[in-house]
N, C-alpha and C positions, 0 to 999 in steps of 0.2 A: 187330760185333753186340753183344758184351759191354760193348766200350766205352761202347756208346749205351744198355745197358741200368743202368749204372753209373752214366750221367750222371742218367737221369730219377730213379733212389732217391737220388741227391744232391739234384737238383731237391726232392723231395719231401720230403725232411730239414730242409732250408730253409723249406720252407711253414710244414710244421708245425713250427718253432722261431720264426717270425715270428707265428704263431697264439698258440702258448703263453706271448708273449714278449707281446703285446696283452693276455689274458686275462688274464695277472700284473700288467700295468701298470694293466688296468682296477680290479681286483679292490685294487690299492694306494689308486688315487684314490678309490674307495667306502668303504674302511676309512680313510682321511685327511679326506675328507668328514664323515663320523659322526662322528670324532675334536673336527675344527677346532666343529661347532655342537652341540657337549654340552658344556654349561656346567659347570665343578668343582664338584662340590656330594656331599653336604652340606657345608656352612661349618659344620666342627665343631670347630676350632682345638686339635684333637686331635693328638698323634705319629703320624706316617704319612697323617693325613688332610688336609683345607683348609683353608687360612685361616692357618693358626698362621705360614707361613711367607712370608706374604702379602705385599706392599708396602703399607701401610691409610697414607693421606696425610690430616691431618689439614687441616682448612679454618673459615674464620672463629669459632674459638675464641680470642680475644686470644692467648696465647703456644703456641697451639696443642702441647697436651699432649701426646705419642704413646698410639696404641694400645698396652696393653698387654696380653699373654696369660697369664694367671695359674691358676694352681689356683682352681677354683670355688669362691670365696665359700661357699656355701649349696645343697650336695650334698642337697637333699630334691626330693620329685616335685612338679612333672614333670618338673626335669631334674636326673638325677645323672652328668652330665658330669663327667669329670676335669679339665678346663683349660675356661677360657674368656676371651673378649674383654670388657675393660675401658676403659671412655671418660670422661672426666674433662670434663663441661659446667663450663666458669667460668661462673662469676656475669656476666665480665665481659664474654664471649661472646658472639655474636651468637645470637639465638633458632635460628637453622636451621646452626647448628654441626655438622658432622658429620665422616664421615671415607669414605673412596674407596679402591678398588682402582686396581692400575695398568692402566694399557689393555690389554688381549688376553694378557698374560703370567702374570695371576692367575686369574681366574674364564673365562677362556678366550675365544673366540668363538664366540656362539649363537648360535639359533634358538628366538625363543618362540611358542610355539601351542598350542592345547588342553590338551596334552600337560604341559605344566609352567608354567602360567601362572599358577600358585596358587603364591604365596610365604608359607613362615611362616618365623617367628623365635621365641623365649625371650628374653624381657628379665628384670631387675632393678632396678628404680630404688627411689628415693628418695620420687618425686612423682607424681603424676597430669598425662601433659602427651602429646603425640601425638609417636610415630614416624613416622618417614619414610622409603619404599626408593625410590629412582630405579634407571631401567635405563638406560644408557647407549651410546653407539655411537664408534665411533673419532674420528668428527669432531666429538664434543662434542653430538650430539643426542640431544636425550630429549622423551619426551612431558609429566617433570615427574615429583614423585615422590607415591606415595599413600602418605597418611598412617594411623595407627588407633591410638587413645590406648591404653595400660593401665589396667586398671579395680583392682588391689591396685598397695598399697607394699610392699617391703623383702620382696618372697617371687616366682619366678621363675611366669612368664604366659606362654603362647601366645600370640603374637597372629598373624594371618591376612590378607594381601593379599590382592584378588584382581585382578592384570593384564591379565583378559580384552577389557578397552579398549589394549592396549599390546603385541599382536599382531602380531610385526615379527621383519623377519631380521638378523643381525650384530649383535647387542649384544657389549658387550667389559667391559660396566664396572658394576661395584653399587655402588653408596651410599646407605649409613648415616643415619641421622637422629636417635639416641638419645633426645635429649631437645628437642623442635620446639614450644616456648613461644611466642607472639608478644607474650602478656604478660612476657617477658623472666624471669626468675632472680633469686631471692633469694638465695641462697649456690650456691655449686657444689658438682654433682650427678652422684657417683657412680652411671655406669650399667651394667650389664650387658650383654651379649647374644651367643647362642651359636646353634648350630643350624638353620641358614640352608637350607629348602629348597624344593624347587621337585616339585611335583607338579600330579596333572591339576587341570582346572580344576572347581569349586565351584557347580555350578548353587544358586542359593535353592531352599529348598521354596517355592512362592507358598500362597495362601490355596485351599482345598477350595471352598470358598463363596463364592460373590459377595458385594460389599458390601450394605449392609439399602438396600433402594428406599428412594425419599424419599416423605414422605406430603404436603408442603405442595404446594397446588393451585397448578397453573404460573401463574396471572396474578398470583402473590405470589411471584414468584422470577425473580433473572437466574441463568441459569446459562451457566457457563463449561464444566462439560463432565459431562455423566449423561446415559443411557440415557432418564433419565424425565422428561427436555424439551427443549425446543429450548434448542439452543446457542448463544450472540453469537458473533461471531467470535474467534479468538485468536493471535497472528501468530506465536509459538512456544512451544511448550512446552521448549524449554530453549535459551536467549538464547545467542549467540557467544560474551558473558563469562563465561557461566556455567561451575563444573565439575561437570558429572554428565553421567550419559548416561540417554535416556529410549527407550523403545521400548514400543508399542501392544502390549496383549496382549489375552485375552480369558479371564475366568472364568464359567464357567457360559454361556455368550452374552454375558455385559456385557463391554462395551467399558471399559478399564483401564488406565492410565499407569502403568508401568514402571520406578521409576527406580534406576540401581547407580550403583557412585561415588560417591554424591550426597556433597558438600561442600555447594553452594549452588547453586538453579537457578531461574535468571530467567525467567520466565513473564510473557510482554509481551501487552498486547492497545491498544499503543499506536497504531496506526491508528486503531480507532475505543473511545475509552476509554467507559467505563462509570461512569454516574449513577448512585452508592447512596444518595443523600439519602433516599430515603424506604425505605431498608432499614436493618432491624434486626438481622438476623444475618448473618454469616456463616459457611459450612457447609464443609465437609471430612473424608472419609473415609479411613483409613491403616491399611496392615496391612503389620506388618517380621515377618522370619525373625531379627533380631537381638535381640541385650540391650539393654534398655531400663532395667537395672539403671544407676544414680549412676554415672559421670557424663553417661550418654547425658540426649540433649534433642533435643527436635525442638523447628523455629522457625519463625513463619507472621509473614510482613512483608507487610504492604500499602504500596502508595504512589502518592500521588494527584500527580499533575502540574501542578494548579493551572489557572486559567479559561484560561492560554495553549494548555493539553493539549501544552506543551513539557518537557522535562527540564532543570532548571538556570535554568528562566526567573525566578528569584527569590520564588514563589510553590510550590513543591513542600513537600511534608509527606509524613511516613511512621511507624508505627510498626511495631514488632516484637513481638512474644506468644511467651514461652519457655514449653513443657512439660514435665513429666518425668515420673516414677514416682509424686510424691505430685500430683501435678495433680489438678484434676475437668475433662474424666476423666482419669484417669492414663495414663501412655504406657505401653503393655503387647507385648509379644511373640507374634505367633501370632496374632493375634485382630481383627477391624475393631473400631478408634477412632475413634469420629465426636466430631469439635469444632464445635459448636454454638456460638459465640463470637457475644456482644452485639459489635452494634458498637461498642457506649459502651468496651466493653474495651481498644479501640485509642484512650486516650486523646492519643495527640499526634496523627491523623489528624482534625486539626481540619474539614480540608472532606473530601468524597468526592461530588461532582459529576461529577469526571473521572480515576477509578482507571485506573492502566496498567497498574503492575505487582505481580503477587504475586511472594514469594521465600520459596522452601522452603529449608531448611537444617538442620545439623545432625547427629546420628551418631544413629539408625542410618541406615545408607550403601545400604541397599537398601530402598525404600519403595513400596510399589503405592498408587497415587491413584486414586478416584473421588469421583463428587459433590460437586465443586463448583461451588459455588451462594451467593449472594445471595439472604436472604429478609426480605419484610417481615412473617410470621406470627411472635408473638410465645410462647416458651415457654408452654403452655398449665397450666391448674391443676393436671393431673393428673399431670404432668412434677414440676412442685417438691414436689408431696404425696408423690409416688411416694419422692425421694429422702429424706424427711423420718419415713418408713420403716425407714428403715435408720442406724444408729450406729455406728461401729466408734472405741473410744475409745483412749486413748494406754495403753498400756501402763506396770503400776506396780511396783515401781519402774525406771526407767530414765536412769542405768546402771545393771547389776542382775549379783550374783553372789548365790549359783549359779542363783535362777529367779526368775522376774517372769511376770506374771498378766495374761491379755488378755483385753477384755472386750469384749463386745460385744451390740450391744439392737434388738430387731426390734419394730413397731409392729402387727405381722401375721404370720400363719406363713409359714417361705419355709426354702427351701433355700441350705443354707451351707454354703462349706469356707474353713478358716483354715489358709495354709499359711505357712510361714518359709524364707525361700530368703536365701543368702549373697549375696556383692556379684557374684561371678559369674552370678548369676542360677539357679542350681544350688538343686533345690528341695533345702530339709535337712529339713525336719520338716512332717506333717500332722497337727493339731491338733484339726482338727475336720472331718467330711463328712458332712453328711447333714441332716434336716427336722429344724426346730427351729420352736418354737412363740414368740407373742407374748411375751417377757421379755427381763428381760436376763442375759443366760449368759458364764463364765466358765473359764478357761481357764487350769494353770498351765505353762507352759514351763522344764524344768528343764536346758537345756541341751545335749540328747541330738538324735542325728537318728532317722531311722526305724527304724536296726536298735539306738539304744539305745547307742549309740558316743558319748562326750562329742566336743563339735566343740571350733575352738579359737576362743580368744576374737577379738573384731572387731565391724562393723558388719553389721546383720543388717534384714532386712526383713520386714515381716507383712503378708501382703494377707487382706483380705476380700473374697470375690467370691458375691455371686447370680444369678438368670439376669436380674436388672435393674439390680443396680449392685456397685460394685466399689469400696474404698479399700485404699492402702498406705501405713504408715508404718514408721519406722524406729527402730531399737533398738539397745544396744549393749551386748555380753556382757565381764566384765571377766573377769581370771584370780583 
C-alpha cells in the first residue's frame, strides 16, 4: 500500500517537472522571439552602444573608402554625440554610393510595423544632395530605398523616413546612402551621420479645411477630379512606374487624393485621352505638412501623345512647370495652393488634342490633391487688378550686415504680416502683423529673432502674406 502510494507522488513529480520544464521552454522561445525581431538601435556609433563596432561594407564608391568612426567633427545642437560615422563620396563614385551592414549579425533580425517604421538619422555634409535608407532581408530583397535631401551645409540636420509603405517581417540589413546625387559630384564629399533610429510611425497633420470650391461654370471645364463637376475618366492615379503611394480621403466631405512617398506619380487617363485645344488653363489644388523652404519644388508635367494617342509613336510632346517658395504662387506649407497655370505656360507642349498623362513630382513627399481641372475661362480683370495691389519689394541692402530694410506698398488698406524664417522653415522674426493703410511702409531688420537673440549668419527668407496674396524672397545675413 505504501509502495503504491510512493509510486503515484513519483508519478506526480514527474508531471509536474515536464509542466515546468514546458513553461521554461515556452517562456525561452518568447524571450528569444522578442530578442531575434528587435532591431539594434539606436545606431549611435558610441562605446557600449551600435554601430561603432559594426561590419559597414562600403559599395560603388571607386576605391571604396571604409567607414570610419571618429570623434564628432562639430559637437553643437542637435547632436552633441561623442563619436560618429564618417563616409568619404569620391567624386569618382557612383551617385548611389553608399555603405551596408552585415546580414543578421549587425542590426539584428526584425519586424517593422507601426511601431518603429519612422526612421531618423543626423547628417553632416558638405552639399545639398538626397540620402538614402534601404531595409533589407536575408535574401537580398528590399522594397528600394527612400530618400530626403538636407536642406543646411556644413552644420548637423535631422532628417526623417517614414517606411510606413515598407511594412514587412525579417529585415536583417540597413543601408546608407550619404550622399544620393544622380547629377554626379564635383569633388568628394565628406559626410556625416549618427544616430539612426526607429520609432512609431508619423501620421501628417492633413489640412482643417477643405480645398476653395472652383467658381468657373462646368461647360468651361474638363475635369479630372473635383467634387464640383463631373469627372472624364482616369485609369490611375498612381501608374505601376510610378514611386508614391496614393489613397482617397475626405476633408470636410470633399473627396481628396492622398499622396506619401511621393517621388513622382503617373496619373494616366490613357484609354480615353483628353482634347485641351480649346482650353486655357490649367488648375490644381495642394496642401503639404512639409517644408517648402530651398530646396523643395514641386513639379507638374503634362504629356500629350500625339494624333496616334500612342506613347512613343514618334509624335509625343511634354512639358514640365517647376514651383518653389519664390513662385506665383509660391509653394507654402500648411495652407491650399492653387496653380492656375496658362496653358501657354507649358511651352514645348506644342499640341494637347490628346493629353494622357499628368506627372506630379518632387519634395514635399506628402501632398493632398484636389481640383483638378481644365479650363477655358480666362483669368478675369479683377484677379490681375487684385495682385497689382499689393508690392513686396526686394530688400536693401542685400547681402546686408548688421540690418537691411524691407519694404513694402499696398494700393488699398489690407491686412499684413511680414515674417523671416530660416532655411529650415523655422519662423525667426515677426516684423510686422496687423492693418496697414494704402502706402508704402518700411521695415528695418536687424538681425535678431523674436526674443531679441542675434541669429547666426546664412540665407534667410521674408514672406509677405494677405488674406489675398502672398510673396517670398530671399536675403542673406553676413557675419
Amino acid at each position: 500500500m505504501i509502495n503504491k502510494e510512493l509510486k503515484k507522488i513519483s508519478k506526480g513529480e514527474k508531471k509536474m517537472k515536464k509542466t515546468f520544464v514546458f513553461l521554461l521552454s515556452l517562456v525561452f522561445m518568447m524571450t528569444m522571439s522578442t530578442i531575434a525581431f528587435a532591431q539594434n538601435a539606436p545606431i549611435d556609433f558610441e562605446a557600449g552602444g551600435y554601430g561603432a563596432d559594426w561590419t559597414w561594407t562600403v559599395f560603388e564608391n571607386d576605391t571604396n573608402p571604409p567607414v570610419e568612426i571618429i570623434a564628432n567633427p562639430d559637437v553643437s545642437d542637435p547632436n552633441t554625440s561623442a563619436t560618429v560615422a564618417k563616409f568619404t563620396a569620391l567624386e569618382t563614385g557612383q551617385p548611389w554610393a553608399g555603405c551596408e551592414t552585415l546580414h543578421g549579425s549587425d542590426i539584428g533580425t526584425f519586424n517593422l510595423d507601426e511601431t518603429n517604421c519612422t526612421i531618423k538619422i543626423m547628417v553632416h555634409k558638405p552639399v545639398i544632395s538626397d540620402v538614402g535608407i534601404k531595409l533589407v532581408k536575408p535574401d537580398g530583397w528590399s522594397m528600394g530605398e527612400i530618400k530626403v535631401a538636407n536642406t543646411v551645409v556644413n552644420e548637423w540636420e535631422e532628417l526623417t523616413f517614414s517606411f510606413s509603405s515598407q511594412i514587412s517581417d525579417g529585415y536583417d540589413q540597413i543601408v546608407i546612402f550619404p550622399d544620393f546625387d544622380l547629377a554626379g559630384r564635383t569633388q568628394d564629399n565628406i559626410c556625416y551621420f549618427d544616430n539612426i533610429t526607429f520609432s512609431e510611425q508619423i501620421i501628417p497633420q492633413g489640412p482643417s479645411a477643405a480645398a476653395p470650391t472652383p467658381t468657373d461654370p462646368a461647360d468651361s471645364v474638363i475635369s479630372l477630379f473635383s467634387n464640383a463637376y463631373t469627372n472624364v475618366p482616369v485609369d490611375t492615379w498612381s501608374a505601376t512606374w510610378d514611386d508614391a503611394d496614393v489613397e482617397d480621403v475626405q476633408i470636410e466631405g470633399d473627396d481628396t487624393k492622398l499622396y506619401t512617398n511621393l517621388v513622382f506619380a503617373g496619373i494616366e487617363f490613357t484609354s480615353q485621352t483628353i482634347d485641351a485645344t480649346d482650353m486655357n488653363y490649367f488648375h490644381m489644388d495642394i496642401w503639404t505638412p512639409d517644408s517648402t523652404v530651398a530646396p523643395a519644388v514641386f513639379k507638374i508635367k503634362l504629356v500629350d501623345f500625339g494624333a496616334d494617342g500612342a506613347w512613343g509613336g514618334g509624335d509625343d510632346v511634354e512639358h514640365e512647370l517647376t514651383f518653389d517658395e519664390n513662385s506665383i504662387p509660391p509653394l507654402e506649407s500648411e495652407t491650399w495652393v492653387s496653380f492656375h497655370i496658362p496653358m501657354s505656360d507649358f511651352t514645348n507642349l506644342t499640341t494637347t488634342g490628346h493629353l494622357a498623362q499628368l506627372i506630379i513630382s518632387g519634395d514635399p513627399n506628402t501632398v493632398y490633391v484636389d481640383n483638378v481641372y481644365f479650363s477655358s475661362i480666362s483669368t478675369s480683370v479683377d484677379e490681375e487688378v487684385e495682385f497689382s495691389n499689393y508690392t513686396l519689394e526686394n530688400n536693401y541692402p542685400n547681402p546686408f550686415k548688421p540690418q537691411t530694410t524691407i519694404s513694402f506698398s499696398l494700393v488699398q488698406p489690407s491686412k499684413v504680416s511680414i515674417e523671416i524664417y530660416n532655411l529650415k522653415g523655422q519662423l525667426v522674426k515677426t516684423l510686422a502683423d496687423g492693418e496697414f493703410g494704402a502706402a508704402r511702409h518700411s521695415f528695418v531688420w536687424n538681425g535678431t529673432d523674436n526674443s531679441g537673440k542675434r541669429v547666426s549668419d546664412g540665407v534667410y527668407f521674408y514672406k509677405m502674406q494677405t488674406p489675398k496674396f502672398s510673396s517670398t524672397k530671399k536675403m542673406i545675413l553676413l557675419k
